[in-house]
N, C-alpha and C positions, 0 to 999 in steps of 0.2 A: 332049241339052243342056237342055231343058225340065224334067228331073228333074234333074238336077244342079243347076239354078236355084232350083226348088222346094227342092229340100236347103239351101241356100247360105242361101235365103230365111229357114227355118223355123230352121233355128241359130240367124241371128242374129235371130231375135224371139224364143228361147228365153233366148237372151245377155242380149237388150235387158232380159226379166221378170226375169232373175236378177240383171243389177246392179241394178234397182228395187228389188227385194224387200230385196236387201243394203244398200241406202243409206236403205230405211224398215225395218232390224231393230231399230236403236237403238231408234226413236221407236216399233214396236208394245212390246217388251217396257219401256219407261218406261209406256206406256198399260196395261200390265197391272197394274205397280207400282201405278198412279194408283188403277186401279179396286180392287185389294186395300187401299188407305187409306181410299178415301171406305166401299166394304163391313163393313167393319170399325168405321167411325165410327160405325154406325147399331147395332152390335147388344154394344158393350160398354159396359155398363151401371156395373159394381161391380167392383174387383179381386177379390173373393173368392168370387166366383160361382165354383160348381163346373164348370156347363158350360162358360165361359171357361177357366177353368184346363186345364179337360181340351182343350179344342178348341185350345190352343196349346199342351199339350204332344206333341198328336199331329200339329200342324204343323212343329213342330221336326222332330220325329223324319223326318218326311218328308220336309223339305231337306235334314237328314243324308246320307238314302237319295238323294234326286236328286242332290245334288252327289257323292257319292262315285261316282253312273251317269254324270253328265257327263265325268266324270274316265275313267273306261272309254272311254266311246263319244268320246270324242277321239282317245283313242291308236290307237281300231278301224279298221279302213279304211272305205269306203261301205258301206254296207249297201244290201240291195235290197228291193223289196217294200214294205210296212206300216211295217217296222223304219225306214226309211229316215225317216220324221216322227218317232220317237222323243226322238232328240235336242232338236229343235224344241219339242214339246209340254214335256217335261221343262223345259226353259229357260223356255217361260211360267208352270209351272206354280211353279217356283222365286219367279220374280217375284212372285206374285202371294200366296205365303204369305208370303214375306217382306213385302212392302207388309203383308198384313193384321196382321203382327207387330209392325210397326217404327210403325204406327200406333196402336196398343195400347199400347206402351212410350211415344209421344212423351202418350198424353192422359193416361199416370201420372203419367211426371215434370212434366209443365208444365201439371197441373191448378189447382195456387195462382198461375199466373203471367201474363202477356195470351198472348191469343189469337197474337199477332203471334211467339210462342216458338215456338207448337207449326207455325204455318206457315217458318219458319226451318230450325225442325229438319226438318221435312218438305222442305222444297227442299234442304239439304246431301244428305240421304242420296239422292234421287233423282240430285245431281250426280257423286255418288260410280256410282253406276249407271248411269250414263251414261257414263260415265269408264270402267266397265270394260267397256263396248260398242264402244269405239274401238279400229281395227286393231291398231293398235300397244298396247293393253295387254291383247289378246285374246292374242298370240302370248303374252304370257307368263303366261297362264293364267287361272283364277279368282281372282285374288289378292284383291280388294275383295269377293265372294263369303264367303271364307273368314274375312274381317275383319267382314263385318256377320251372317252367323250367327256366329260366336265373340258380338258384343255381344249379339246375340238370344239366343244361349245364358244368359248372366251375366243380363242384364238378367229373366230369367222366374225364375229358379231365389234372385236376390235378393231376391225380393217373396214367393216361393213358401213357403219355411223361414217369415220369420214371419207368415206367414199362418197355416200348421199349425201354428207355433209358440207364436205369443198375443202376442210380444213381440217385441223388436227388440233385439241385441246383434252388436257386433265381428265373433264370433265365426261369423254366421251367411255374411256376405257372404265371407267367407275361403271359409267349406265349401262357395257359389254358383260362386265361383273355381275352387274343387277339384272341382266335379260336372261342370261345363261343360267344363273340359280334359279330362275321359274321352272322350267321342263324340270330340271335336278330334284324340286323338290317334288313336283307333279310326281313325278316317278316315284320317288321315297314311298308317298302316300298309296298309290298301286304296291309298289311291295310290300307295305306293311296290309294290305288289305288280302293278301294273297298267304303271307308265312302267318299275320298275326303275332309277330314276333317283335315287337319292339328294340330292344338288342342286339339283335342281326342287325334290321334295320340303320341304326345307326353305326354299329362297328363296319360291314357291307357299302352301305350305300351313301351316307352323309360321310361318316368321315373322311373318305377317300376324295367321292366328288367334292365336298366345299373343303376339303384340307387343300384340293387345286388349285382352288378359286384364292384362298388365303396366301399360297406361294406365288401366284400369278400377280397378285395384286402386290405383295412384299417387291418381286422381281421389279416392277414397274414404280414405286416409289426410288429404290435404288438407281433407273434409269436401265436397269438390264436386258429390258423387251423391245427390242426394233421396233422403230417407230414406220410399222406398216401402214399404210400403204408406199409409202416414198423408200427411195432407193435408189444408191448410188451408182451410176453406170459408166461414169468416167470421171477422173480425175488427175491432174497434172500440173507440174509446175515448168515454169517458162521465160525466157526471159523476154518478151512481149506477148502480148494476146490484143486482138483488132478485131472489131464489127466488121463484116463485111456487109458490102451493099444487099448481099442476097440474104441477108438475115443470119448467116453462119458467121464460123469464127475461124482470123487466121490465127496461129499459133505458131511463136517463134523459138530456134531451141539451137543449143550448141551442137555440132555433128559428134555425136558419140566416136570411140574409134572402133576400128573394124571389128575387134574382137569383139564388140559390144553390139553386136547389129539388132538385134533386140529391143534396144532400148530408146523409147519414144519421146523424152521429158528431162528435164536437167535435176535428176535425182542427186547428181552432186553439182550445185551451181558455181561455176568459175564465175565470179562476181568483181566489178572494179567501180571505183567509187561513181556515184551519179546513175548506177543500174535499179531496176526496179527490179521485184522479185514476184514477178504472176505468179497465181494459181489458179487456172480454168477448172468446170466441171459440168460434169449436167447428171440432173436429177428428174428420173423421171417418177410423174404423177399423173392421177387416174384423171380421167375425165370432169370437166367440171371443178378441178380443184384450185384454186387462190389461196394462196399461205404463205407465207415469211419463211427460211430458211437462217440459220445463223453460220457466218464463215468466223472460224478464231486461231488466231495464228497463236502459238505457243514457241517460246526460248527455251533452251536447256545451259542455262552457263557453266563454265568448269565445276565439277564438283559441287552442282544443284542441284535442285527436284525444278522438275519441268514450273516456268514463269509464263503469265498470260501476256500476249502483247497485244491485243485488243481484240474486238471480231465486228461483221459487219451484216448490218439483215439484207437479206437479196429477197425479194419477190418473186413466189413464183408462181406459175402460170403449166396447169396441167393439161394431158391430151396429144400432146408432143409423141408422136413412135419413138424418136431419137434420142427424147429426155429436154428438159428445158436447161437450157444453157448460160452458165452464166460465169462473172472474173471476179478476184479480189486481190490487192496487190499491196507488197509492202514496200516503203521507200525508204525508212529509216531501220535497215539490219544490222545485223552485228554478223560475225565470223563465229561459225561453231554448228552444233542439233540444232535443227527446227522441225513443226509439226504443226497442219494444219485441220484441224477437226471439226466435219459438219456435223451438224445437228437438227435438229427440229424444232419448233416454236416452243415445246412444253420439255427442250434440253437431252431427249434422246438422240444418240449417235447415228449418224446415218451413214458416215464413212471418216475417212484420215487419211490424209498422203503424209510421210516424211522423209525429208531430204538434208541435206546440208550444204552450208554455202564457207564456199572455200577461196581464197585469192585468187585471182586470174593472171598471170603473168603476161597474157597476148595483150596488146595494144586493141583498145575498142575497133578502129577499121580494119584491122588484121585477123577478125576473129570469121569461122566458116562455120556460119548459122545453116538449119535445117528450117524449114518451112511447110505446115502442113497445114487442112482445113478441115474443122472440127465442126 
């Protein structure tokens, strides 16, 4: 009776640690995720870093390989021994390339934007992760899996092309599309060689992965996809901007007042006739890169929708630590909103300053300009 008590005992304290474990699985592999973001935060530095490049394209390749093992060892029965943590480790170790990827991708895209983007984005895709941790969408597979490597796919192989490439065209993010559905579909065919399931197969694994590929590719018709690798790192308006002989720029600006010490740029420009209206910025780009940039000043008159008032292509020249630097100025304004918005060759945003230009009542040599070098 004593061992059969003993038995009875040790079950259920086996029982008790295995629903524990299972009701904190969600919450360690989010904590893996976590730690694959902040990891990664500290040691990408530059898109065009070769060892970056290479260190996430041998990450991908690896959650290819784990998830298409996950997809085995589901269908397989228990295993015993060693093999038996298999499963387990694979599933952190997914998390935790993914996190360092997806945190890579979020300090591309939302390096011209606040801070408060790239935490955003960073909490969606965690809840999306979490999301597929939950019983009920576990039974029906990897499906959120397969939808965030599809974007990790698209998303490395977008930036990738014009990086090798120098420039940025249409054409490149089509052929990101068409690279990244290769593995996609590789894998479909290992899972269906593995469930023999046809229907899983697609509801699992195609739909989710190329329903990505199809938002990705919508997103970037619309012009919604930052036009990565370029990105804007400064931007301002002035009421001079000068070459300097050292290759830098001086940049000319009204003295804010005290209360305003903060403020670098004539975000409201005291204006009198015969002034020009600068806009300095710099853009930096990856190594090796040549491409055209477009500056477009835009009007807002009384009670309109924003008017184009023309734009200009500036050349640029990648490789720059500090970003390539460059001006564009207006001489015939008006009084009222303005906004000035870069872009890229194939018309993606790359940043916007707006400001307004307002009467100036000081006398042109009466006015107490700042002066700084850019």
């Amino acid at each position: 009776m004593a061992s059969d008590r003993d038995s009875i005992d040790k079950n259920s304290s086996m029982s008790e640690t295995a629903k524990s474990s299972a009701a904190h699985r969600p919450w360690k592999e989010l904590a893996f995720f976590a730690a694959g973001f902040v990891f990664d935060a500290f040691l990408v530095r530059r898109i065009d870093e070769t060892r970056m490049l290479v260190q996430q394209g041998v990450y991908l390749a690896i959650d290819g390989a784990l998830l298409a093992r996950l997809i085995a060892w589901r269908q397989s029965g228990p295993q015993q021994g060693w093999r038996e943590r298999l499963p387990t480790v694979a599933d952190w170790l997914l998390h935790f390339t993914l996190g360092t990827l997806l945190n890579a991708y979020a300090l591309f895209y939302v390096k011209s934007a606040s801070g408060l983007a790239t935490i955003l984005f960073f909490l969606i895709i965690a809840s999306l992760l979490l999301v597929n941790e939950l019983p009920s969408m576990r039974r029906l597979g990897p499906v959120v899996l397969y939808g965030l490597y599809s974007f990790c796919l698209t998303s490395y192989f977008a930036y990738l092309y014009p990086v090798l490439i120098g420039r940025i065209r249409w054409w490149m993010f089509v052929l990101a599309i068409a690279t990244a559905t290769a593995p996609l579909i590789v894998i479909a065919f290992a899972h269906h060689r593995w469930t023999r399931d046809r229907k899983q197969v697609i509801v699992h694994a195609l739909v989710p992965s190329l329903g990505v590929q199809a938002l990705l590719l919508v997103l970037y018709v619309f012009k919604l996809i930052p036009p990565v690798p370029l990105s804007l790192m400064d931007i301002g308006i002035y009421h001079r901007v000068e070459r300097t002989e050292t290759g830098g720029y001086q940049v000319t600006y009204r003295t804010p007042p005290w209360y305003r010490f903060w403020q670098r740029d004539d975000s409201t420009f005291l204006a009198a006739s015969g002034d020009r209206v600068y806009c300095f910025l710099r853009v930096f780009a990856p190594n090796g890169f040549r491409d055209e940039i477009r500056v477009a000043w835009f009007y807002k008159p009384p009670s309109h929708d924003w008017t184009s008032e023309g734009d200009v292509p500036i050349a640029v020249t990648g490789g720059r630590e500090n970003g390539f630097g460059g001006f564009s100025y207006k001489q015939n304004w008006q009084l009222g909103d303005w906004r000035v918005v870069v872009t890229s060759i194939d018309g993606r945003e790359i940043g916007r300053r707006s400001f307004s230009i307002v009467p100036d009542a000081v006398a042109a040599d009466a006015r107490d300009m700042n002066v700084r070098f850019r």
